[in-house]
C-alpha positions as CSV (number, residue, x, y, z in Angstrom):
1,X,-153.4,-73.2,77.4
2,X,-153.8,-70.2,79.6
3,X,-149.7,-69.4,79.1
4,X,-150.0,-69.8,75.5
5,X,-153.0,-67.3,75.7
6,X,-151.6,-64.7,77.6
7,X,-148.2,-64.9,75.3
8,X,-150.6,-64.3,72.2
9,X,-152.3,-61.2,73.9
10,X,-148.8,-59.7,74.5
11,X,-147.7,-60.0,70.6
12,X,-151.1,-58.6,69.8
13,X,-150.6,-55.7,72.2
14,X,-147.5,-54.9,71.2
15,X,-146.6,-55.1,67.2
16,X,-144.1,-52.4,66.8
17,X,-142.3,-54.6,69.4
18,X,-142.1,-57.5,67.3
19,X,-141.4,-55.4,64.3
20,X,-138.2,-53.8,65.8
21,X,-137.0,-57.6,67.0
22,X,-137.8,-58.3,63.4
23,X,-135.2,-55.5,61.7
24,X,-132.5,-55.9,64.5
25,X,-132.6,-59.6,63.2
26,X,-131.9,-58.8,60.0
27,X,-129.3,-56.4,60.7
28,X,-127.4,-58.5,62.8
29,X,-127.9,-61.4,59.9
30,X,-126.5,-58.7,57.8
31,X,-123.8,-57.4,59.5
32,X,-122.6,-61.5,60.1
33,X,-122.5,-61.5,56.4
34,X,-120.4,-58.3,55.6
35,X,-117.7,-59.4,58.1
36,X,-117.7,-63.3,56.7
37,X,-117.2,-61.7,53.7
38,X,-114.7,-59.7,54.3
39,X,-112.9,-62.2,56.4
40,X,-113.5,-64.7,53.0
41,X,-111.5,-61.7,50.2
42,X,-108.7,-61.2,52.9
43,X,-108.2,-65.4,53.0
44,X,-107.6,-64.8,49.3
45,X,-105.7,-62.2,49.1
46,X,-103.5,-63.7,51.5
47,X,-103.6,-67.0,49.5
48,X,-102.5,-65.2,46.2
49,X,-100.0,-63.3,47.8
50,X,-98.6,-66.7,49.8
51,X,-98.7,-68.4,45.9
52,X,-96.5,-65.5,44.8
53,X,-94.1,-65.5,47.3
54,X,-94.2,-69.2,47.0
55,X,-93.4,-69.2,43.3
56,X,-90.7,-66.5,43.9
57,X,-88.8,-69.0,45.8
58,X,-89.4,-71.6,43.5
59,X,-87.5,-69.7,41.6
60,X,-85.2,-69.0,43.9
61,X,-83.5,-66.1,42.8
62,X,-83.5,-63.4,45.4
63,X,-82.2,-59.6,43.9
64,X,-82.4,-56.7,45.4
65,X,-84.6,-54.3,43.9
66,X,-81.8,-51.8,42.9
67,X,-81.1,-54.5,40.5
68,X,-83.7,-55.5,39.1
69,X,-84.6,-52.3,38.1
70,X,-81.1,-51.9,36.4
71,X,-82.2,-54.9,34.6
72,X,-85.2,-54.0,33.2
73,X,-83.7,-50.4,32.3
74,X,-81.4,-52.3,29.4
75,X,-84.2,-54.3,27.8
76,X,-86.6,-53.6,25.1
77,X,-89.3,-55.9,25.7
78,X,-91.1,-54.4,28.7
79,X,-90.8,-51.7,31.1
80,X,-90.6,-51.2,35.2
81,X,-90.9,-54.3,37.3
82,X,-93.0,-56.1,34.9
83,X,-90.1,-57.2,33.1
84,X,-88.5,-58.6,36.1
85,X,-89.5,-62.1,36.6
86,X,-88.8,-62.6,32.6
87,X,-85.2,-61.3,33.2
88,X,-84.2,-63.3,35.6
89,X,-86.4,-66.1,34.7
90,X,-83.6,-66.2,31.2
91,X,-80.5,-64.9,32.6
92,X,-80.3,-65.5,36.8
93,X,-78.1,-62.5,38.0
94,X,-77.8,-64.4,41.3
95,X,-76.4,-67.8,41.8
96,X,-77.3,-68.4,44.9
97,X,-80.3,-70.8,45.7
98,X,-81.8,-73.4,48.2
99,X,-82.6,-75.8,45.3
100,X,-81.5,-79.7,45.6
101,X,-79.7,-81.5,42.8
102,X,-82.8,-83.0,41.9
103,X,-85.1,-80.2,41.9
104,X,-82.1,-78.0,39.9
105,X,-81.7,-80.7,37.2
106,X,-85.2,-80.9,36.7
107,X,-85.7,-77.4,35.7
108,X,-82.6,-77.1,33.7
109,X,-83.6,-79.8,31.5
110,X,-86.6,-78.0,31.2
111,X,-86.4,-76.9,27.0
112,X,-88.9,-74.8,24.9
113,X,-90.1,-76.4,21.8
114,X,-89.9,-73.7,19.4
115,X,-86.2,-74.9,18.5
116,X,-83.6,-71.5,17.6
117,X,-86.7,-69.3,18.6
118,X,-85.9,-67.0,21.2
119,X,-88.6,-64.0,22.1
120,X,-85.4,-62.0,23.1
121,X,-81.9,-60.5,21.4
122,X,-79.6,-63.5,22.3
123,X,-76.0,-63.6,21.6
124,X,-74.5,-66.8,22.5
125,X,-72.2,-67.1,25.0
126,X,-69.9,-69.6,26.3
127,X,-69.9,-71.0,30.1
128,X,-66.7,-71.1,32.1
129,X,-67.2,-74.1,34.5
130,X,-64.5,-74.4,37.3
131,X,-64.4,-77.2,39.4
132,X,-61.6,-76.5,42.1
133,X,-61.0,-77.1,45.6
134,X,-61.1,-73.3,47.1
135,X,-58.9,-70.8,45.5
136,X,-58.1,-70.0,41.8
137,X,-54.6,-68.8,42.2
138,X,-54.8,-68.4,38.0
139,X,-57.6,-65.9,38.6
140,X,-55.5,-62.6,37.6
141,X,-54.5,-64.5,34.1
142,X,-58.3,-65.6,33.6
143,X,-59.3,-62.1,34.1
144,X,-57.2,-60.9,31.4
145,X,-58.3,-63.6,29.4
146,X,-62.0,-62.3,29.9
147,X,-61.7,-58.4,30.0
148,X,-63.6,-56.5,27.2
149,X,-65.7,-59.6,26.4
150,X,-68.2,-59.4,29.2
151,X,-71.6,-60.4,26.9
152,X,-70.0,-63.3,25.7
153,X,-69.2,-65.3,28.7
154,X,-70.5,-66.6,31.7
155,X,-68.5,-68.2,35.0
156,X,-69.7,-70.7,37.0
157,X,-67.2,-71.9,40.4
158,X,-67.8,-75.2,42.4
159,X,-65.6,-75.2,45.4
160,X,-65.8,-77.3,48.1
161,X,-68.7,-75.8,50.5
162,X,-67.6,-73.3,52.8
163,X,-65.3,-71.9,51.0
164,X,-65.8,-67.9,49.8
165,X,-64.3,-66.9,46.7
166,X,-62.8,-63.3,48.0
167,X,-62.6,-61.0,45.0
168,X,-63.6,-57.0,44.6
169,X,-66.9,-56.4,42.7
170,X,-65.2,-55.5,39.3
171,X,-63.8,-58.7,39.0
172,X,-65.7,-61.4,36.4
173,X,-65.6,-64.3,39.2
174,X,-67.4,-61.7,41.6
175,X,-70.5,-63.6,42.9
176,X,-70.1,-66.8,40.8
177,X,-70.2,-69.4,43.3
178,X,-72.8,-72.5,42.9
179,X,-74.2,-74.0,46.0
180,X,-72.0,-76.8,46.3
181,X,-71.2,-80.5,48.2
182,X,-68.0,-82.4,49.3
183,X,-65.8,-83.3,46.1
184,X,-64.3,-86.3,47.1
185,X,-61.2,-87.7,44.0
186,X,-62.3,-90.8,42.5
187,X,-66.0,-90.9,43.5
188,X,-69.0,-90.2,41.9
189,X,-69.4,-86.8,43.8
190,X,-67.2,-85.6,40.9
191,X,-69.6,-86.3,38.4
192,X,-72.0,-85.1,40.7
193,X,-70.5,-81.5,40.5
194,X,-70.0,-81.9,37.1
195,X,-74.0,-82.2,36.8
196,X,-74.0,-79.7,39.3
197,X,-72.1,-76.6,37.2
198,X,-73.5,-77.8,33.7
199,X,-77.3,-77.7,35.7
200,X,-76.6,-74.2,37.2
201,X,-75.4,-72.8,34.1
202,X,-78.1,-74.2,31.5
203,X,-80.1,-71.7,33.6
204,X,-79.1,-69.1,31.7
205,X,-80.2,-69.5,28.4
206,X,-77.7,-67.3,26.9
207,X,-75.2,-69.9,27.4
208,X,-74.8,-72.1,24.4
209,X,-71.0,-73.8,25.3
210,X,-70.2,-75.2,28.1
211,X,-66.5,-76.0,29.1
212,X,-65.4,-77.6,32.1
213,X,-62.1,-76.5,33.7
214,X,-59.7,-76.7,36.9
215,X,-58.0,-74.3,38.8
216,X,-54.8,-75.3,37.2
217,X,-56.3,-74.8,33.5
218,X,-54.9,-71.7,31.8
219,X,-56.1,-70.4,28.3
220,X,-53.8,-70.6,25.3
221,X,-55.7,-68.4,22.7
222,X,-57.0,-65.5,23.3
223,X,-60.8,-65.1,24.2
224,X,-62.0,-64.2,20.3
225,X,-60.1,-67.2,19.1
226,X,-61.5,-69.5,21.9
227,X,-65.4,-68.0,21.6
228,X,-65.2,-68.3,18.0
229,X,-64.0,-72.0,17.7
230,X,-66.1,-73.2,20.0
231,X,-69.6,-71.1,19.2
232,X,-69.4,-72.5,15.4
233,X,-68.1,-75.7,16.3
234,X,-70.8,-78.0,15.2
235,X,-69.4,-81.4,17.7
236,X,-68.9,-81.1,21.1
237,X,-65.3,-81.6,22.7
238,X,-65.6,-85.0,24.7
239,X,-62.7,-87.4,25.0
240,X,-64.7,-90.7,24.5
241,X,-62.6,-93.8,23.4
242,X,-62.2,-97.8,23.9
243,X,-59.7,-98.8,26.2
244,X,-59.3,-102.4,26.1
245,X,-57.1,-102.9,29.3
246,X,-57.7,-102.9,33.2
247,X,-57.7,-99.1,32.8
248,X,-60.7,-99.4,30.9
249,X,-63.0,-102.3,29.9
250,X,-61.4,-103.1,33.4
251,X,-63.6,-101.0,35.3
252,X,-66.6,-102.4,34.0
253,X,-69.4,-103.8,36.0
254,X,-71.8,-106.7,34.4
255,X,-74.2,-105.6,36.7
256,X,-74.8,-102.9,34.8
257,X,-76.8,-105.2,31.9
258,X,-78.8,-104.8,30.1
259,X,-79.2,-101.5,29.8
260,X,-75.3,-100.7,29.7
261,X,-73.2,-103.5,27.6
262,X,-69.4,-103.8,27.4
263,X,-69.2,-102.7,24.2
264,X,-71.0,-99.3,24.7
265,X,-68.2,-98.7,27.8
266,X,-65.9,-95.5,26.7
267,X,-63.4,-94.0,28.7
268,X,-62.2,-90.4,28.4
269,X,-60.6,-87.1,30.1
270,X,-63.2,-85.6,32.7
271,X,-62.4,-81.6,30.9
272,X,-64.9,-81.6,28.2
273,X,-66.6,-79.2,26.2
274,X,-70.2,-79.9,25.3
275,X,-72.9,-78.1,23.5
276,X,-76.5,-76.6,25.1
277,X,-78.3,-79.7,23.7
278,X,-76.0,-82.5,24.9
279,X,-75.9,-80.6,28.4
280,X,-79.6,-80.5,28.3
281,X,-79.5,-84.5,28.0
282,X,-76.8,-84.9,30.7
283,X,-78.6,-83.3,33.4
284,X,-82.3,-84.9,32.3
285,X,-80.4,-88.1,32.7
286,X,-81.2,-91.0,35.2
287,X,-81.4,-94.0,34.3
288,X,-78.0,-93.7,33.1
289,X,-76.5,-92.3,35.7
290,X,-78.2,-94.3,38.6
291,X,-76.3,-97.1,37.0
292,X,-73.1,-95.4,37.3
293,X,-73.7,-94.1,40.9
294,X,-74.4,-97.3,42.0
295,X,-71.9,-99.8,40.2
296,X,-69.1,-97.6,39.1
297,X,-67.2,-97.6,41.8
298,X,-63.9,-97.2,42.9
299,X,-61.5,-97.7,41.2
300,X,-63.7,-97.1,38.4
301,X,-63.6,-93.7,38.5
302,X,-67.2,-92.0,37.4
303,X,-66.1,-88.7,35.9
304,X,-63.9,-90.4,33.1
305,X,-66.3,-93.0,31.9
306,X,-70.1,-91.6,32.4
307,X,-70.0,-89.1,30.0
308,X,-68.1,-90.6,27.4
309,X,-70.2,-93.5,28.0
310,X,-73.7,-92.0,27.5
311,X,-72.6,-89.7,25.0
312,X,-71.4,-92.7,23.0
313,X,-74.7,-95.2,23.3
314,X,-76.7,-91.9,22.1
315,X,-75.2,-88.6,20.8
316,X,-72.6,-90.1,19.2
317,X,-72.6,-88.2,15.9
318,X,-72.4,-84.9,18.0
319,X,-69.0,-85.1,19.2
320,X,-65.6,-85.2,18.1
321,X,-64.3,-87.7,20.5
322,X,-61.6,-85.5,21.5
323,X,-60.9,-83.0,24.1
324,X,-59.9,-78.9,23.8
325,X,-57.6,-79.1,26.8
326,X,-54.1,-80.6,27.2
327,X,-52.2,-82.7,29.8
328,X,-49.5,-84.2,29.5
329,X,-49.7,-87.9,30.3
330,X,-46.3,-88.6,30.0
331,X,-44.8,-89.3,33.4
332,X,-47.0,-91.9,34.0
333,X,-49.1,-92.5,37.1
334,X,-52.6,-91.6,37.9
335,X,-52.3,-87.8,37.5
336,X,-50.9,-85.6,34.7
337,X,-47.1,-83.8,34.9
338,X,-47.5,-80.5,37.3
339,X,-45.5,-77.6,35.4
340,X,-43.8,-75.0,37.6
341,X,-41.9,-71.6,36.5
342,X,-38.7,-73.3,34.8
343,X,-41.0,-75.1,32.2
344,X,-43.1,-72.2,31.2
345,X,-41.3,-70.2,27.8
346,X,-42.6,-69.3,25.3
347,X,-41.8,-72.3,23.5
348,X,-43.4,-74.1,26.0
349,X,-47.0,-72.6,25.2
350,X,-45.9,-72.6,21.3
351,X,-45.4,-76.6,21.9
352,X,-48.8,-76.8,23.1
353,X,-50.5,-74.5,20.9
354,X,-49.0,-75.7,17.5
355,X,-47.8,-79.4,19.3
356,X,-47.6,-81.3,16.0
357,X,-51.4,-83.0,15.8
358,X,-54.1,-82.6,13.1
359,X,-57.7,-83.3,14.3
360,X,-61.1,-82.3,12.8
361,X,-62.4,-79.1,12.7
362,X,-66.5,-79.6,11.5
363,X,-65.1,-82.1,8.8
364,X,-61.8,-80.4,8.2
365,X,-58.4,-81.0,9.2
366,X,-56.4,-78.5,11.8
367,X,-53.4,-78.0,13.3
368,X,-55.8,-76.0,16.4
369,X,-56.6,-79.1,18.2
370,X,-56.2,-77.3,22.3
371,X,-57.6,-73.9,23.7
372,X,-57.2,-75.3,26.9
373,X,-53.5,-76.6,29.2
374,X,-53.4,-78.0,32.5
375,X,-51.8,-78.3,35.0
376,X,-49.7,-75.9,35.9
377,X,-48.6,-74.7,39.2
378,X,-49.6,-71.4,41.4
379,X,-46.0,-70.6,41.2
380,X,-46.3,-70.0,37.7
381,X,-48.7,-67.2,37.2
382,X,-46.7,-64.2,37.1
383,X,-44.4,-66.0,34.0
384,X,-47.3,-66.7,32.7
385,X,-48.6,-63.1,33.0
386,X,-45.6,-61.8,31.4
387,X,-46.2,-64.2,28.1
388,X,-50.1,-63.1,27.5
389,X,-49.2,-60.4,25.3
390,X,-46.3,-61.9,23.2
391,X,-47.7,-65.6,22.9
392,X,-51.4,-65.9,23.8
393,X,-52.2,-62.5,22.4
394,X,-54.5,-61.0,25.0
């Protein structure tokens, strides 16, 4: 009692004391709460900024700013940087990207709902697709093929990974590339990379066709004839036929029942020419497609029968059930005849171009039945340089 005393004698003898304690207290509550809060905005700001960057690499399209801004410059929709992530968000300047198949296949499949609604000027254009092994020794003739057309075409090269396509910065393949996997003949990792290009181009939705060729394809119309029959085509170009031999119903697996039957099996040629919507379907595929990766398998040969398989059971009515590129089957064996310079004349490509076949043309009959020729040999490119002007007109 005396200690408690003498403590309450001090407070009374000293109130300005406990007055000062008092303000200090508060300032130094104060102060605590100025810097929490502080330290709270910055956490934010750095957690917005983090969600940004994270959705920029979602997105996964990395241009340089020079770009971008030369983008922007050309559209009439917005101005500066805002425009940017629109931009690329329709038409993806840069192919390169860290996305896996699945995460690439989901957003391509990815479609608006307002159907032939587009809040930009769109012209259609039609996607080049090559599927080759490294180079494209018929690059120089594709180039003329393309020159002067620029707004009406997209590329799109899978090559087997590692391999750099080395052209100059004028040329249309510059910076083309896909991210790509091992190809391997005969395997499903065909189809994969078929999946692969059609995914990587439906990115752009610009491109409306989608055509699927090798390095030994060559064009056998000019561009305007090619862009024009296949833009107002109203079937895509898939090969898709019943083959009742070993060749065919052959490669058929029960054990993919019930959701796959024999009589829904097609086989066809892997070049195809598809439309946006069926290329949509293709990529949001797997149920399908599990069933061919994990029964079809050699020699059953995925890339001739999963397309014009699934195309069959469900789109049937959208394609024509033929294919816009020719080979010649003749010689028998598991690949096509290779051409080199001594079969390449004029009325060589005439042969092809005008070969004697009628097929349907939205409803109607044509002699046009192939834009496209394989395969024909490295050697061959400079004859068939010298016939672009007085056969292929271009």
């Amino acid at each position: 009692m005396p200690r408690c005393r003498v403590d309450k004698d001090e407070g009374e003898k000293h109130p300005g004391l406990l007055k000062l304690m008092q303000i200090l207290s508060f300032l130094v509550v104060f102060v605590a709460g100025v810097v929490i809060g502080l330290a709270t905005t910055s956490h934010i700001s750095r957690y917005f900024t983090s969600q940004n960057e994270l959705y920029s690499l979602i997105n996964h399209f990395s241009v340089p700013n020079t770009l971008v801004e030369e983008n922007c410059s050309g559209s009439d929709m917005c101005k500066g940087r805002e425009c940017s992530s629109f931009h690329l968000f329709i038409h993806p300047e840069n192919l390169t990207h860290t996305m896996s198949d699945d995460e690439l296949f989901w957003r391509a499949s990815m479609v608006s709902k307002k159907e032939d609604y587009y809040p930009f000027k769109r012209i259609p254009k039609v996607a080049f697709m090559f599927l080759t092994r490294g180079p494209l020794p018929m690059l120089p003739l594709w180039e003329r093929f393309f020159s002067g057309h620029e707004k009406l075409f997209s590329i799109y090269v899978h090559a087997l990974p590692g391999y750099e396509l080395n052209v100059t910065s004028s040329s249309a393949f510059y910076r083309r590339q896909i991210p790509s996997q091992y190809v391997s003949w005969g395997s499903v990792s065909l189809a994969d990379a078929e999946r692969r290009l059609l995914a990587n181009a439906l990115l752009d939705y610009s491109n409306e066709r989608f055509v699927l060729l090798s390095e030994s394809c060559i064009p056998v119309y000019n561009f305007q004839t090619v862009y024009k029959y296949l833009i107002n085509s109203a079937h895509s170009f898939v090969e898709s036929y019943d083959e009742p031999t070993r060749y065919g119903r052959g490669r058929y697996s029960r054990k993919m029942l019930p959701d796959i039957k024999l009589q829904h099996w097609r086989k066809g040629s892997q070049w195809f020419e598809i439309s946006r919507g069926l290329a949509v379907y293709i990529v949001a595929d797997t149920r399908y497609y599990t069933l061919f990766k994990n029964f079809c398998k050699p020699a059953c040969y995925p890339d001739e029968h999963y397309i014009p398989t699934y195309l069959n059971m469900f789109h049937g009515s959208l394609n024509s059930n033929r294919t816009v590129t020719w080979v010649d089957w003749s010689m028998g064996g598991p690949h096509p005849a290779m051409y080199e310079p001594a079969n390449v004349t004029e009325s060589f490509i005439e042969s092809i171009r005008n070969n004697g076949t009628e097929c349907l043309y939205n409803s109607e009959t044509t002699s046009v039945c192939y834009l496209f020729a394989r395969k024909f040999a490295p050697s061959t490119l400079e004859t068939l340089l010298n016939l672009t002007s007085s056969v292929m007109n271009f």
